[in-house]
C-alpha positions as CSV (number, residue, x, y, z in Angstrom):
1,X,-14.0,-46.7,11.1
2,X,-13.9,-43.1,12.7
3,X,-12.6,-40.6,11.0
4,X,-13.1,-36.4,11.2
5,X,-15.1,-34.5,8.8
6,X,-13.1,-33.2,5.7
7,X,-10.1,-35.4,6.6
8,X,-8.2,-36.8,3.3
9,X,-5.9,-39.9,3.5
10,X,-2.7,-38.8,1.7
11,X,-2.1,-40.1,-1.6
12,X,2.3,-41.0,-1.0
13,X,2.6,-41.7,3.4
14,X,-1.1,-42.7,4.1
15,X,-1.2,-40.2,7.0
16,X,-4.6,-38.4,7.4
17,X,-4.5,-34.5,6.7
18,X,-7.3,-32.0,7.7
19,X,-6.3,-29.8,5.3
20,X,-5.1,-31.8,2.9
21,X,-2.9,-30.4,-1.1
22,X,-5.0,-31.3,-3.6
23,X,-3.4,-32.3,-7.4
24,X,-5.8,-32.3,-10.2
25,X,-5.0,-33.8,-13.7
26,X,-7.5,-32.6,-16.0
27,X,-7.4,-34.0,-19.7
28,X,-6.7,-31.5,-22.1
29,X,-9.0,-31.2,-25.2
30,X,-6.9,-30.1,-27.5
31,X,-6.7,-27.4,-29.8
32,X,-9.6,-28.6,-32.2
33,X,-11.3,-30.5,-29.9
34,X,-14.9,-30.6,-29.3
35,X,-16.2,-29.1,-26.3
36,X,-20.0,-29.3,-24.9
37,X,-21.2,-25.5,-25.0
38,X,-22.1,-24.3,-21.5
39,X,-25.5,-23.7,-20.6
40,X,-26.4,-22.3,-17.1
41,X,-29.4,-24.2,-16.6
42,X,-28.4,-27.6,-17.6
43,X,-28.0,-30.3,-15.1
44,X,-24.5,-30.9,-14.2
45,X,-21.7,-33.8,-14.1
46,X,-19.8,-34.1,-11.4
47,X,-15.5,-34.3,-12.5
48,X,-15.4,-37.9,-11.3
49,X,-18.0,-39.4,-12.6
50,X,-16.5,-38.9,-16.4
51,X,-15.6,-41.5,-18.0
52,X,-12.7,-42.4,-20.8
53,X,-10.1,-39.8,-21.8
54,X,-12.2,-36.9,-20.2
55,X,-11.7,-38.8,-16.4
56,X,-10.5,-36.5,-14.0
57,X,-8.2,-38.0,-11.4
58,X,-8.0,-36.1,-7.9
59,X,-5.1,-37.1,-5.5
60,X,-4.9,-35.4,-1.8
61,X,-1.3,-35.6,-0.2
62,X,-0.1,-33.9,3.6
63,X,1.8,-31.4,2.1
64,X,3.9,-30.4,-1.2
65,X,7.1,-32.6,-0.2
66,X,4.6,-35.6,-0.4
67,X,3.2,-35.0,-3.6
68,X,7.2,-34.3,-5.0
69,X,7.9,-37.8,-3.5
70,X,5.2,-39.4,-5.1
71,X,3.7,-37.7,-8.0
72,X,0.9,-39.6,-9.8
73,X,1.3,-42.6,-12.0
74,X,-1.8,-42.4,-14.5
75,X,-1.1,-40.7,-18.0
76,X,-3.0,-40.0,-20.9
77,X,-3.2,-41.1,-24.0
78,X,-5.0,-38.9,-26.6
């Protein structure tokens, strides 16, 4: 399987896109929820590797019309 560096296959038509249109759907916290306090020299998580209600989910599509045909599925449930 060949395929070129920094090429995404699109979330809704399969198609593979160079530049691909990221979505992002970031759990929200919350107004009184506890957040980690930032420290610069901490060693750091990547966004996917979360796990549970704090999961990020990352979906590339070709272009905007593709991601209004198909918008994600997951929701959250806090």
């Amino acid at each position: 399987m060949s395929s070129t560096k920094g090429s995404k296959k699109c979330y809704c038509c399969g198609k593979m896109a160079s530049k691909p249109y990221k979505f992002t759907v970031v759990p929200a916290t919350g107004v009184y929820g506890k957040q980690k306090v930032y420290s610069k020299s901490e060693a750091k998580t990547d966004r996917v590797e979360l796990r549970g209600n704090k999961r990020v989910f990352i979906y590339n599509y070709c272009n905007q019309e593709c991601h209004a045909n198909k918008p994600p599925q997951e929701t959250y449930k806090l």
